[in-house]
N, CA, C and O atoms as a GROMACS GRO file, in nm:
protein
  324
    1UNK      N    1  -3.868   1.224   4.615
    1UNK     CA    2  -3.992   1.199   4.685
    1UNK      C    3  -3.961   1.134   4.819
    1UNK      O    4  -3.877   1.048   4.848
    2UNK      N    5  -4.034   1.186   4.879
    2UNK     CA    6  -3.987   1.134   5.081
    2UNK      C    7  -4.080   1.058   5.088
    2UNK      O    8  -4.180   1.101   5.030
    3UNK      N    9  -4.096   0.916   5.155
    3UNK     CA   10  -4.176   0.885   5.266
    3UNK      C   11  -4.166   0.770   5.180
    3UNK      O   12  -4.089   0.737   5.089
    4UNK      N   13  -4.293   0.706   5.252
    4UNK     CA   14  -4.328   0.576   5.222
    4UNK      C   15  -4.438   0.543   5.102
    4UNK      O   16  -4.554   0.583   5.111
    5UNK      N   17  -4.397   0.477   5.003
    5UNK     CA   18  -4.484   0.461   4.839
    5UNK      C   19  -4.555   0.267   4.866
    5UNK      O   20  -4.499   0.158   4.854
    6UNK      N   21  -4.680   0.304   4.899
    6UNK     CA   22  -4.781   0.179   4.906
    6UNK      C   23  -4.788   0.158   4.785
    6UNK      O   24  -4.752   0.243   4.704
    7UNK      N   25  -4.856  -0.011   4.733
    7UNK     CA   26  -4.933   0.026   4.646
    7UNK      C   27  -5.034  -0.080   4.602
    7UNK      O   28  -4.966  -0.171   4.554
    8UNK      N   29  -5.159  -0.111   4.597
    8UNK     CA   30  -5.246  -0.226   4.597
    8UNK      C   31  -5.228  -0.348   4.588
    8UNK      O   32  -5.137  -0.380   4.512
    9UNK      N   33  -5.310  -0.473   4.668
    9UNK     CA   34  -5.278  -0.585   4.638
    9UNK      C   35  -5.295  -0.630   4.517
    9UNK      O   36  -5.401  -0.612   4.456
   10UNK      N   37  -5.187  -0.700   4.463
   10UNK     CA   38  -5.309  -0.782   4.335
   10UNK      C   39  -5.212  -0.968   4.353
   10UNK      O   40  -5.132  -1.009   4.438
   11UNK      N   41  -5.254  -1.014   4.269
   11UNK     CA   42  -5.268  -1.141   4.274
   11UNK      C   43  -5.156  -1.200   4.158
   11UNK      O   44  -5.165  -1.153   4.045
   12UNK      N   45  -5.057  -1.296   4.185
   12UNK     CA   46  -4.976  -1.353   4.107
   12UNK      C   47  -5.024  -1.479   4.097
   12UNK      O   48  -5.092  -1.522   4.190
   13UNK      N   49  -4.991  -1.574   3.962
   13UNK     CA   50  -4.994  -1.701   3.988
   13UNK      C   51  -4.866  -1.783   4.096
   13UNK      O   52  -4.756  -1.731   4.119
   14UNK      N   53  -4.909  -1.916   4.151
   14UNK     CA   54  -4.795  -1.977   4.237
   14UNK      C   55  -4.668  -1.980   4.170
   14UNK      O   56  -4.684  -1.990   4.049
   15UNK      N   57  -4.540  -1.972   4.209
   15UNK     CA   58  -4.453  -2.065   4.204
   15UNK      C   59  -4.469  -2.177   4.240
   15UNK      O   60  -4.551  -2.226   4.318
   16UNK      N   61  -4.308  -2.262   4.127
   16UNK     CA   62  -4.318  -2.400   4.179
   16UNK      C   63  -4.218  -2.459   4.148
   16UNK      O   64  -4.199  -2.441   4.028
   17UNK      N   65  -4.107  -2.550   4.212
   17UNK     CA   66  -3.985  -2.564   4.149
   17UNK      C   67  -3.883  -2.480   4.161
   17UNK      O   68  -3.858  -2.440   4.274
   18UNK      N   69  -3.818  -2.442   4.071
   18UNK     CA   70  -3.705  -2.335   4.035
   18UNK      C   71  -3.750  -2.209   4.022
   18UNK      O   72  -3.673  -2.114   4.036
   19UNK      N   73  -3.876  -2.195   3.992
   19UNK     CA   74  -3.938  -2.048   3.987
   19UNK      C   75  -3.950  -1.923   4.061
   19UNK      O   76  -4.003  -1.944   4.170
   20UNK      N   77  -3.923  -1.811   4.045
   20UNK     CA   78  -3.882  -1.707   4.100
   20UNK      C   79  -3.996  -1.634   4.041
   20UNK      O   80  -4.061  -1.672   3.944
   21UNK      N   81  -4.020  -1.496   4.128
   21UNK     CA   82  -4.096  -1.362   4.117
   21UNK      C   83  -3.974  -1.310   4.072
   21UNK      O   84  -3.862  -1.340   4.113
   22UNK      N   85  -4.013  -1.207   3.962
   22UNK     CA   86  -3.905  -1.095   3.918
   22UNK      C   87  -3.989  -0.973   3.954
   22UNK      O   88  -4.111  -0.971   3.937
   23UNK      N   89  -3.912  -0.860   4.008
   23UNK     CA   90  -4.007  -0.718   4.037
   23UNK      C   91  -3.902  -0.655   3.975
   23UNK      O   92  -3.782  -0.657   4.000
   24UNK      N   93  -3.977  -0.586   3.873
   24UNK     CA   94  -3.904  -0.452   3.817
   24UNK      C   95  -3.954  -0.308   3.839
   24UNK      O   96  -4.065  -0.259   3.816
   25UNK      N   97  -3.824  -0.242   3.897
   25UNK     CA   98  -3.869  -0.097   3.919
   25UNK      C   99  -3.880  -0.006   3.821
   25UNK      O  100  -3.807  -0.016   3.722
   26UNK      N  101  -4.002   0.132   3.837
   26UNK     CA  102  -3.937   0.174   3.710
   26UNK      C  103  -3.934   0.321   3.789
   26UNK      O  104  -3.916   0.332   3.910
   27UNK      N  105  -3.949   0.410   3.716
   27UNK     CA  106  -3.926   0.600   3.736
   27UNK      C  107  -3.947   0.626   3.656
   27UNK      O  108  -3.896   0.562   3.564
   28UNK      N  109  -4.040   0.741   3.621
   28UNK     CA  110  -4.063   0.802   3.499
   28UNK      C  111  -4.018   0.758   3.358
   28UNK      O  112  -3.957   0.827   3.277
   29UNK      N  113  -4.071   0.594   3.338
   29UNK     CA  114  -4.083   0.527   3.234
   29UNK      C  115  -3.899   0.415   3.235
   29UNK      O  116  -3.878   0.307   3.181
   30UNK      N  117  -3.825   0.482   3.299
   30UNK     CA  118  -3.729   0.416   3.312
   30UNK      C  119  -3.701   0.269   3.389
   30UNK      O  120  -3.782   0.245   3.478
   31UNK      N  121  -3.653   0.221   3.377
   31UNK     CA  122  -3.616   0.092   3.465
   31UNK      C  123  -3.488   0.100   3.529
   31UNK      O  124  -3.379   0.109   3.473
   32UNK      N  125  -3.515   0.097   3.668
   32UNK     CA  126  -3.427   0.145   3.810
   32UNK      C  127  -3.344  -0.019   3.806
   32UNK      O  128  -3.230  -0.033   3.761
   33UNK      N  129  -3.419  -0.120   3.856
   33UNK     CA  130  -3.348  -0.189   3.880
   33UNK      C  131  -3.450  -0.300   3.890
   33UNK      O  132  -3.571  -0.276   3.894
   34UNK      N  133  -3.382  -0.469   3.895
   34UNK     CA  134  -3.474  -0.561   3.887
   34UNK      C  135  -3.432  -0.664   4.011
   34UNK      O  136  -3.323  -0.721   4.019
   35UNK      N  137  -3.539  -0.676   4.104
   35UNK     CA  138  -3.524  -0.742   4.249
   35UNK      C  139  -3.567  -0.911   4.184
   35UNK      O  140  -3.647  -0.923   4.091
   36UNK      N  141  -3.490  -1.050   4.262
   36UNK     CA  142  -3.493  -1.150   4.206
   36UNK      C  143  -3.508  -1.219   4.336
   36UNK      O  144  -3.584  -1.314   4.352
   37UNK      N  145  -3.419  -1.161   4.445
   37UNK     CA  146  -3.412  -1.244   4.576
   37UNK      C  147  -3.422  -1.150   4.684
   37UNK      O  148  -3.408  -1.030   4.662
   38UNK      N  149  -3.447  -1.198   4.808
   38UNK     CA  150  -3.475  -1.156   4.930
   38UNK      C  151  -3.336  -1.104   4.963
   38UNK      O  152  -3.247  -1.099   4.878
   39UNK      N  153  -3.320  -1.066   5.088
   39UNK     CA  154  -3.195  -1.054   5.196
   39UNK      C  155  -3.071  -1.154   5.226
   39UNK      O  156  -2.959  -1.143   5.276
   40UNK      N  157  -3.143  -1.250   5.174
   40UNK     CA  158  -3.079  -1.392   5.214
   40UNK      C  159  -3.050  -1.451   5.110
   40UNK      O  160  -2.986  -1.555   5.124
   41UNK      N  161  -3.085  -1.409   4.976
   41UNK     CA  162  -2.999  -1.448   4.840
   41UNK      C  163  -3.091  -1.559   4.818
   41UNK      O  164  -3.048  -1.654   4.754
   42UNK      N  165  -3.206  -1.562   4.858
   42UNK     CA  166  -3.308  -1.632   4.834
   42UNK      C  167  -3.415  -1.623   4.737
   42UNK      O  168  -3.488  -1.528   4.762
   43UNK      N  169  -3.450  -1.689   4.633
   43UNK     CA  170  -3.550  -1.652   4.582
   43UNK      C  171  -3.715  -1.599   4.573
   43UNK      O  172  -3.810  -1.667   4.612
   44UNK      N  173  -3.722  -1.496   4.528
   44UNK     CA  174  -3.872  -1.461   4.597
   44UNK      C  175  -3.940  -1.508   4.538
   44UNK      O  176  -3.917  -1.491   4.419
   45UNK      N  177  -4.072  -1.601   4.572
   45UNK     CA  178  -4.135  -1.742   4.553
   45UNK      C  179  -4.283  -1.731   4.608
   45UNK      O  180  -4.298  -1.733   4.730
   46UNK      N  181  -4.374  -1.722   4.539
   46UNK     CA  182  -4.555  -1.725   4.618
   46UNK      C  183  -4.580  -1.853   4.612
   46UNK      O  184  -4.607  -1.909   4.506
   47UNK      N  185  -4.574  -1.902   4.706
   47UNK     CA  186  -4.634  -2.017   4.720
   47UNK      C  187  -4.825  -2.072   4.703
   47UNK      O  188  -4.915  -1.989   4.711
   48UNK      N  189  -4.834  -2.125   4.695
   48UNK     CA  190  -4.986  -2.156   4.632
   48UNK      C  191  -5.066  -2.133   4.787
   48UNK      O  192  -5.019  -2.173   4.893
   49UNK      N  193  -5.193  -2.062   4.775
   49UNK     CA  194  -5.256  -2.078   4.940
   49UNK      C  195  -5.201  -1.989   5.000
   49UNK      O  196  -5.252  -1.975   5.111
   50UNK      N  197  -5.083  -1.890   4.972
   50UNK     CA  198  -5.073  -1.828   5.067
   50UNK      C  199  -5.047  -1.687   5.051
   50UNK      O  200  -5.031  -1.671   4.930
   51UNK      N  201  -5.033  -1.553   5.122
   51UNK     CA  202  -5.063  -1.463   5.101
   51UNK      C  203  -4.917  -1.410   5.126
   51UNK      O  204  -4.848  -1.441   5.223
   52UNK      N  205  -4.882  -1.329   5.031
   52UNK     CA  206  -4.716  -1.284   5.007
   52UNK      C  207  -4.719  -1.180   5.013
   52UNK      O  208  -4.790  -1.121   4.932
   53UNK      N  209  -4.629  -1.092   5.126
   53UNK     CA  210  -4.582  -0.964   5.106
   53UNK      C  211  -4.461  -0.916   5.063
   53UNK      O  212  -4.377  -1.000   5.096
   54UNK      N  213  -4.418  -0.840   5.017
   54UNK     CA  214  -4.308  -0.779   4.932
   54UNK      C  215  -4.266  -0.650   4.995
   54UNK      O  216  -4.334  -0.549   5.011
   55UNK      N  217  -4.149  -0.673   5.026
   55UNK     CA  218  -4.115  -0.520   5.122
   55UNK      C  219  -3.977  -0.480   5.047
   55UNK      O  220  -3.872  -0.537   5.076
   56UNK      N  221  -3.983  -0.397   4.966
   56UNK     CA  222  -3.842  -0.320   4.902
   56UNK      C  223  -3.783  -0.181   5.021
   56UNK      O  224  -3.858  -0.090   5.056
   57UNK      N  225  -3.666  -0.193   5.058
   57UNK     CA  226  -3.629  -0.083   5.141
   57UNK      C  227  -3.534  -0.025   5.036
   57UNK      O  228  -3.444  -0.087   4.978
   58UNK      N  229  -3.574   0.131   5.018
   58UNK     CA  230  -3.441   0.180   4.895
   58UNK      C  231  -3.408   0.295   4.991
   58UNK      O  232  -3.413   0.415   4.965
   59UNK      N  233  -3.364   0.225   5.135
   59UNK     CA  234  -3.293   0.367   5.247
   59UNK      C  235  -3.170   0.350   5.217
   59UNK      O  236  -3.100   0.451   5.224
   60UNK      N  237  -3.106   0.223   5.178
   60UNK     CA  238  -2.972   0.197   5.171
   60UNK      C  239  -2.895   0.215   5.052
   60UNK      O  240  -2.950   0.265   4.954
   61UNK      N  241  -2.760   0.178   5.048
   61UNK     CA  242  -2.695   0.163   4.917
   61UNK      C  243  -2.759   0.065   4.837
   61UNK      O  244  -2.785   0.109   4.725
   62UNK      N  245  -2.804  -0.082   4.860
   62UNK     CA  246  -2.853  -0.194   4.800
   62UNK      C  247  -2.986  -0.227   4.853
   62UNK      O  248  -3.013  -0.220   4.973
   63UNK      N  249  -3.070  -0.264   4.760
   63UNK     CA  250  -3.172  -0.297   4.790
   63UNK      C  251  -3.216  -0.388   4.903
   63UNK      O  252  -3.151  -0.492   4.918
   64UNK      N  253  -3.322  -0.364   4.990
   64UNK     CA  254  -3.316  -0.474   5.097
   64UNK      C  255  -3.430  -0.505   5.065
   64UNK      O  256  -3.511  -0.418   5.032
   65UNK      N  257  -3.463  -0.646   5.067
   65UNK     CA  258  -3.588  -0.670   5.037
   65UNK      C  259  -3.646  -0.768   5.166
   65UNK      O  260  -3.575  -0.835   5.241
   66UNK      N  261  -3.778  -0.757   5.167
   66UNK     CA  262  -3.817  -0.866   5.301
   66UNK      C  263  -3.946  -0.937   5.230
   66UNK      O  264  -4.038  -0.870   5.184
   67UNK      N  265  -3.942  -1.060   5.225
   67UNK     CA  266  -4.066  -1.131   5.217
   67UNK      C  267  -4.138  -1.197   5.333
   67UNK      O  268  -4.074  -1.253   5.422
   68UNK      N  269  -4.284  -1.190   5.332
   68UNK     CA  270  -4.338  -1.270   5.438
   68UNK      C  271  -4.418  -1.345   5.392
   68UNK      O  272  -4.451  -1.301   5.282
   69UNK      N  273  -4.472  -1.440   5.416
   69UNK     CA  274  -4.572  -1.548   5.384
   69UNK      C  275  -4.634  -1.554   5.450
   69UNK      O  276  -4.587  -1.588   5.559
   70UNK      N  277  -4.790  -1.528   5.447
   70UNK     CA  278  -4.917  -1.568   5.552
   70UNK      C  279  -5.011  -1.659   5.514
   70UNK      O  280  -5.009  -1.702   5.399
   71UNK      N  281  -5.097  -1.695   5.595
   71UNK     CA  282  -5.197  -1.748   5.533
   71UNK      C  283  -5.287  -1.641   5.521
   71UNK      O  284  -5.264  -1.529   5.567
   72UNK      N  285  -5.412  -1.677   5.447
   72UNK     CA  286  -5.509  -1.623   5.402
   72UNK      C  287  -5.575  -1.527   5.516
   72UNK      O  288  -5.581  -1.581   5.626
   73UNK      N  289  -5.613  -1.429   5.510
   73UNK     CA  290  -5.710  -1.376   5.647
   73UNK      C  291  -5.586  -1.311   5.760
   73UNK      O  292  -5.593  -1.212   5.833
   74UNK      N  293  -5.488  -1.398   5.741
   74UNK     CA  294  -5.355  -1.358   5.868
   74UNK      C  295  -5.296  -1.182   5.840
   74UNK      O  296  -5.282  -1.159   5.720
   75UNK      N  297  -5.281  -1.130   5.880
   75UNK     CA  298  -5.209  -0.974   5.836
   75UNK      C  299  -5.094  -0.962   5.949
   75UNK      O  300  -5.094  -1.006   6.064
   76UNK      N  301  -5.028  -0.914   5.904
   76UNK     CA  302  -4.917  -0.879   5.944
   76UNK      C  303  -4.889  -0.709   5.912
   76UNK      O  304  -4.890  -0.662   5.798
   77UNK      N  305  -4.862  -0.627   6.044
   77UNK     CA  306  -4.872  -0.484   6.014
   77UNK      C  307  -4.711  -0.458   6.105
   77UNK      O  308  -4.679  -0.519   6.207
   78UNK      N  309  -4.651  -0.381   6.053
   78UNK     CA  310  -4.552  -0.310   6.084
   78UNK      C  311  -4.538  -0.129   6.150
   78UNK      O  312  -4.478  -0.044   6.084
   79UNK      N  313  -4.574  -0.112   6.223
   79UNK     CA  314  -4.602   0.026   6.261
   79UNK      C  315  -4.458   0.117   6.351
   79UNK      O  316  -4.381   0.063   6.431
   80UNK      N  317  -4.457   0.220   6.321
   80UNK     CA  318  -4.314   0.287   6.375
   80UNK      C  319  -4.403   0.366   6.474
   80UNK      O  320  -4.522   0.395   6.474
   81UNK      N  321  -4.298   0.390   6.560
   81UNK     CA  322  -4.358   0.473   6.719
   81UNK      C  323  -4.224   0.565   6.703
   81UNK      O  324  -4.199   0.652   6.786
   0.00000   0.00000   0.00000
């Protein structure tokens, strides 16, 4: 499948502490692989109040992942020319 796969917001509870987001991929019922940290070997973390995006890139050999943190109402759009 080519292109780019969106897919709705929904809502996690906060992290807090040591706590991490786990995202698991799947494929036709299978499980691809399980993302734990960002780019930076960082943990991916929603902070309370604020609005979290999740960006998986699977162009490469290894997963690249990008997180952003906004506040509420703030958007952040990425557009290619």
């Amino acid at each position: 499948m080519a292109g780019d796969i969106h897919m709705q917001p929904f809502r996690v509870f906060p992290t807090y502490g040591e706590q991490y987001i786990e995202v698991d991929i799947y494929r036709s019922g299978e499980k691809l692989c399980t993302v734990t940290q960002d780019n930076s070997f960082e943990p991916i973390c929603t902070p309370a109040g604020k609005h979290t995006d999740i960006l998986l890139d699977f162009r490469y050999t290894t997963v690249r992942v990008t997180v952003t943190v906004l506040s509420w109402g703030e958007v952040s759009q990425d557009t290619e020319m």
